[in-house]
C-alpha positions, 0 to 999 in steps of 0.5 A: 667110347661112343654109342654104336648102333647098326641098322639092317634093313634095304635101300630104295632109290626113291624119286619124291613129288608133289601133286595129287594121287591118280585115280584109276585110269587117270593122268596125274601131273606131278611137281618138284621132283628129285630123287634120293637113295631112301627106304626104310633102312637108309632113312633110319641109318641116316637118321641115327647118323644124324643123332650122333652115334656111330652108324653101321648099316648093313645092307644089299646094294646093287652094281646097277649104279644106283647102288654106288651113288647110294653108298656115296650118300649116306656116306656123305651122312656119317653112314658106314655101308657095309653092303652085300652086293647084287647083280640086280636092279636096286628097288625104285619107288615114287613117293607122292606128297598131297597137298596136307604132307601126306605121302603114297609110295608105290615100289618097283622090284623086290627088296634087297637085304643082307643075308648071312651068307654075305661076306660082312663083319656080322661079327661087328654087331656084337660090339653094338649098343643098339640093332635095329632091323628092318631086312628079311634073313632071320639069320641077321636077327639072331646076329643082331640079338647079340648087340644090347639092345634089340629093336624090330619093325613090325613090318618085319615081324615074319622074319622075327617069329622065323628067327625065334629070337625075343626081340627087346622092342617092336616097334608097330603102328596103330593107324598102318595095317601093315604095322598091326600087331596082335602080341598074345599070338606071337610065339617069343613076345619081345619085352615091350611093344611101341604102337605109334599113333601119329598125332596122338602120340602112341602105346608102350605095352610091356609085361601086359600092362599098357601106358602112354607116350605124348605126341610131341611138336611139329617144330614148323610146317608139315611138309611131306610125311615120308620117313617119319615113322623110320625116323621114329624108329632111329630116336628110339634105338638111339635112345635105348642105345644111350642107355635111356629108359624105354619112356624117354627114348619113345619120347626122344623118337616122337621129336625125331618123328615130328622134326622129319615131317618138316623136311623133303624126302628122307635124308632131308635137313630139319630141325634137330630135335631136342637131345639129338646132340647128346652122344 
């Protein structure tokens, strides 16, 4: 049997350009425009999709259309959607890319994620190599508990401390405020920590000792950052889901990081990185 590995997390509808970030009370004219179903959730269940796994993601999506083009996408990729539905609009964002590949995003509308209370087979998840969340019910935490392996944004590390479940991996940032993490002040600290630190590689803290992984490659010119760290994130869980250990499944990561750096947008085509094929 293949490796399985679900993702929890949301959908943006995203439309991605080029062109300067607007000061305030500026007008900025933009370029090379389109738009794509993304987010942190749909980024990383394509992602895992591409590596070979069989990808479940559970997710919120709305009746507003861009909630049915988005399952028709990612299902294009490989992606089971198993998703709640709302009467809602699904949450827009617009990506800006600099000049260097460096990306702003700016989002509209709350986020939509899967709750316990969704008819879903949350069940499903207890047959799962690896879970990676990235929603908001800490209800959805403890069902993906039951899976092998556990990993968990920092993004969302209300929701963990809410849910009192130890995670197996969180995954923070060293250069993203939002992503910081202070481990001593978490009630349940999960068994090991990854910080990211862009070029510089990152950290993999666990039981209080703290070593190192490489950056690795950029397999070609750098040309829009969106979706690095969530591709980060899906190398990881797989990786950890193929039954690697912690340090090759983080360097695993850094190659899916540094492979989405060559590609538009989220769902992208770029070079796989080395290992992707390994089921």
């Amino acid at each position: 049997m293949g490796v399985r590995v679900a993702v929890i997390g949301h959908v943006e509808w995203v439309t991605h350009c080029r062109g300067p970030v607007p000061q305030v009370g500026q007008i900025a004219h933009l370029a090379d425009a389109f738009d794509e179903p993304a987010g942190g959730g749909g980024v990383t269940a394509v992602e895992v999709a591409r590596l070979g796994p069989e990808c479940r993601f559970f997710t919120a999506l709305s009746t507003d259309g861009f909630g049915e083009v988005s399952a028709e996408v990612f299902a294009e990729r490989g992606v089971r959607v198993l998703a709640a539905v709302r009467d809602e609009p699904q949450p827009r964002a617009l990506a800006v890319v600099d000049p260097s590949g460096e990306r702003t995003i700016l989002v509209t509308g709350g986020r939509l994620a899967p709750t316990m209370d969704d008819p879903l087979p949350w069940r499903e998840l207890s047959r799962c190599d690896a879970v990676f969340f990235s929603g908001e019910d800490p209800r959805t935490i403890v069902a993906g508990r039951a899976a092998r392996h556990l990993v968990v944004a920092a993004r969302r590390l209300a929701s963990l401390v809410e849910s009192g479940v130890r995670a197996d991996v969180l995954v923070a940032s060293g250069t993203d405020e939002a992503e910081r993490v202070d481990v001593d002040a978490l009630p349940v600290k999960p068994r090991a920590v990854v910080i990211t630190e862009g070029s510089r590689g990152g950290r993999i803290l666990v039981g209080g000792e703290e070593r190192r992984f490489e950056p690795a490659p950029v397999p070609g010119p750098v040309v829009d950052a969106y979706g690095a760290g969530d591709s980060f994130a899906a190398g990881l869980t797989v990786g950890l889901a193929r039954g690697l250990p912690l340090d090759e499944a983080a360097a695993l990561a850094a190659r899916c990081g540094a492979a989405a750096l060559t590609g538009r947008g989220g769902l992208s085509q770029r070079p796989d990185p080395p290992g992707a094929a390994i089921r």
